[in-house]
N, C-alpha and C positions, 0 to 999 in steps of 0.2 A: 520520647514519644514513639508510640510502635507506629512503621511504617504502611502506608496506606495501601490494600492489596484491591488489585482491579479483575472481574472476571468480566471477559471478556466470552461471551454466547455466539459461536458458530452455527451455522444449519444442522440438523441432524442429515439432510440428504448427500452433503458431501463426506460423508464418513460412513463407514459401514460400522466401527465400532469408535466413541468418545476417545481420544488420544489423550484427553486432560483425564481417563478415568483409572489412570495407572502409568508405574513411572515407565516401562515400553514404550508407551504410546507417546510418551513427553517424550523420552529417548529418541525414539523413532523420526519426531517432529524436526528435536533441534538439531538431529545429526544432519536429519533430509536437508533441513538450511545450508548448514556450512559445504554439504558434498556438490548441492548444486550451485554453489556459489562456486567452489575449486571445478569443476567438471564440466557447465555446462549442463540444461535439464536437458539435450539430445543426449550425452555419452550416461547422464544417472540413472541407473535401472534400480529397482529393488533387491537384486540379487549382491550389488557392490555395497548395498546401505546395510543389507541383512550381514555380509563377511564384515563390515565397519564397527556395525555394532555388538555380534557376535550374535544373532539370531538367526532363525530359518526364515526364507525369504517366504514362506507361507504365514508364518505370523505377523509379518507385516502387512500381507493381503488381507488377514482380519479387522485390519482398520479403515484399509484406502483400497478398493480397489481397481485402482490404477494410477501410477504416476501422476497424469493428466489431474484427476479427483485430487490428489497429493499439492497438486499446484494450484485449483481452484479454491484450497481449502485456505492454503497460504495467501492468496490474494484476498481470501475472503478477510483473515484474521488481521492482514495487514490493514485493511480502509478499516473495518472495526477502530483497531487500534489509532488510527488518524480521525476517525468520530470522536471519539472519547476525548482525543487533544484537542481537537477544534471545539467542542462544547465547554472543556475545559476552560480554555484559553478567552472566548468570546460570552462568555454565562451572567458576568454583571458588568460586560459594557457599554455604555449609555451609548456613545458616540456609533451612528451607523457608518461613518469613516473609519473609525479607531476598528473597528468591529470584521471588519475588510480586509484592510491590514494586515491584522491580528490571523486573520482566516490564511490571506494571500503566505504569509512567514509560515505557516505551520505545513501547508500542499509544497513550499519549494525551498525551506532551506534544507540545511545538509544533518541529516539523523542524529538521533544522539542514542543512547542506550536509555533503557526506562529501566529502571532497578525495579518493577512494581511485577512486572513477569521474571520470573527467577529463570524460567529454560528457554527461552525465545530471545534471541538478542538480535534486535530491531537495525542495528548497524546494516548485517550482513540479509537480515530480509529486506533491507529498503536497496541493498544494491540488484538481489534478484527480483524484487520490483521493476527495477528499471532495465535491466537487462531480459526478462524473459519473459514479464504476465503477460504481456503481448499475445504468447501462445495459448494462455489459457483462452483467450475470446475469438483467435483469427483458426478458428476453424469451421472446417461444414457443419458442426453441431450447435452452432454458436446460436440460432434460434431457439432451438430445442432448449438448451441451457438456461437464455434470457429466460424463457415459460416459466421455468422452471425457480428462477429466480437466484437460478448462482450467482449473479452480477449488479443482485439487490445494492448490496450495501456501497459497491465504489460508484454506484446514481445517486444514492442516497445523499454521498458525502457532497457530490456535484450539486445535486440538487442546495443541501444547506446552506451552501455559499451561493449557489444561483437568486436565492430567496433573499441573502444581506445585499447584493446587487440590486434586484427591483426594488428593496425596502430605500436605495439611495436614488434608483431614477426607476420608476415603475416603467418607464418611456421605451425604456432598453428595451428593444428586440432582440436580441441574442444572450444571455444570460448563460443559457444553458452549454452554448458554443464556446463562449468566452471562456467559462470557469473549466471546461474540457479542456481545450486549446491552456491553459495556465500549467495545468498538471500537467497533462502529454509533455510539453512543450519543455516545463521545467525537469522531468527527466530525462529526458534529449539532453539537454544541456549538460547535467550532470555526470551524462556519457560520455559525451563530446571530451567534457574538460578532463576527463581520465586518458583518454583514446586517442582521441581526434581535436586538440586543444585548439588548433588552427580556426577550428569552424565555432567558437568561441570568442567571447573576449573577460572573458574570467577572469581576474585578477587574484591571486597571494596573498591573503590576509583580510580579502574583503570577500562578504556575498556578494558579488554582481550580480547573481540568478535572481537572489532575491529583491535586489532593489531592480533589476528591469522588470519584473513581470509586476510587481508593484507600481511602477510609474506608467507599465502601460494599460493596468487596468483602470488606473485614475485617469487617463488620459484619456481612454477613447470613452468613458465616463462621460467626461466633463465634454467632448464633443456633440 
């Protein structure tokens, strides 16, 4: 059976030119992943990515420019890419518990590779997820930006899951806090148990992350 291909539609405003419209631009993409993931997005410029990949660091300003843009893009593609699983995942199940669940496993366990994008590997963007989108929004632009709607899509995904929460207690006042607080939270942890294991209680062979932020959103649920 030929395998299933996903395209996945970014903004036009964060690209100056389409990276999926040529293999540069893919180039460009999956190298920017792995150098920021080795480097840090403070020490990655585009002159280290342009020497990486053997281009001039002006061809790469044809697509992005600015680093910043570069990493907006990438947060953007990554919740895309966690939309697609979560509708996947939750599409015919009946139970609005099971449906929860289902949502809660897909926002906190630990990545896997999706064979469905050939130059993008999900592993190493879900670790600069957790180590650096932070700075795509914690800046003085970060209004201007929401305006503008670069942060559509990781509300969006909040939102989808804030909606299977009220469809289980309409009652819920905080939904929206919750399923924030889930995410945030469950990449914290994921750091932690790299880093800082102490401030954890992770365990070797088991998802902890994901059975705690699961039991406490049933919990304060059912309160």
């Amino acid at each position: 059976m030929e395998e299933l291909q996903i395209h996945i539609v970014i903004s036009e405003e964060l690209y100056t030119k389409n990276p999926e419209s040529s293999e540069l631009g893919k180039k460009i993409v999956s190298r920017s992943i792995e150098m920021i993931d080795e480097l840090g997005f403070e020490s990655f410029t585009f002159k280290k990515l342009g020497q990486s990949i053997g281009s001039n660091e002006s061809s790469i300003y044809r697509y992005f420019e600015s680093k910043h843009m570069l990493l907006l893009y990438l947060n953007c593609w990554y919740w895309s890419w966690v939309e697609y699983k979560l509708v996947f995942a939750t599409a015919n199940v009946q139970s609005k518990e099971e449906k929860l669940s289902a949502a809660i496993n897909i926002l906190t366990r630990k990545v896997d590779v999706d064979n469905s994008f050939s130059y993008i590997n999900e592993v190493i963007l879900n670790r600069i997820i957790i180590a650096e989108s932070s700075k795509a929004y914690h800046t003085k632009d970060v209004d201007l930006e929401n305006e503008k709607g670069y942060y559509k899509v990781y509300k969006r995904v909040v939102q989808r899951v804030s909606n299977i929460v009220t469809e289980i207690d309409s009652s819920f006042e905080f939904p929206h806090m919750l399923i924030s607080t889930v995410i945030e939270g469950a990449h914290k942890q994921r750091y932690f148990s790299e880093h800082l294991p102490s401030l954890t209680d992770v365990k070797e062979g088991r998802d902890t992350i994901v059975k705690f932020y699961t039991d406490l959103v049933f919990k304060v649920l059912k309160k």
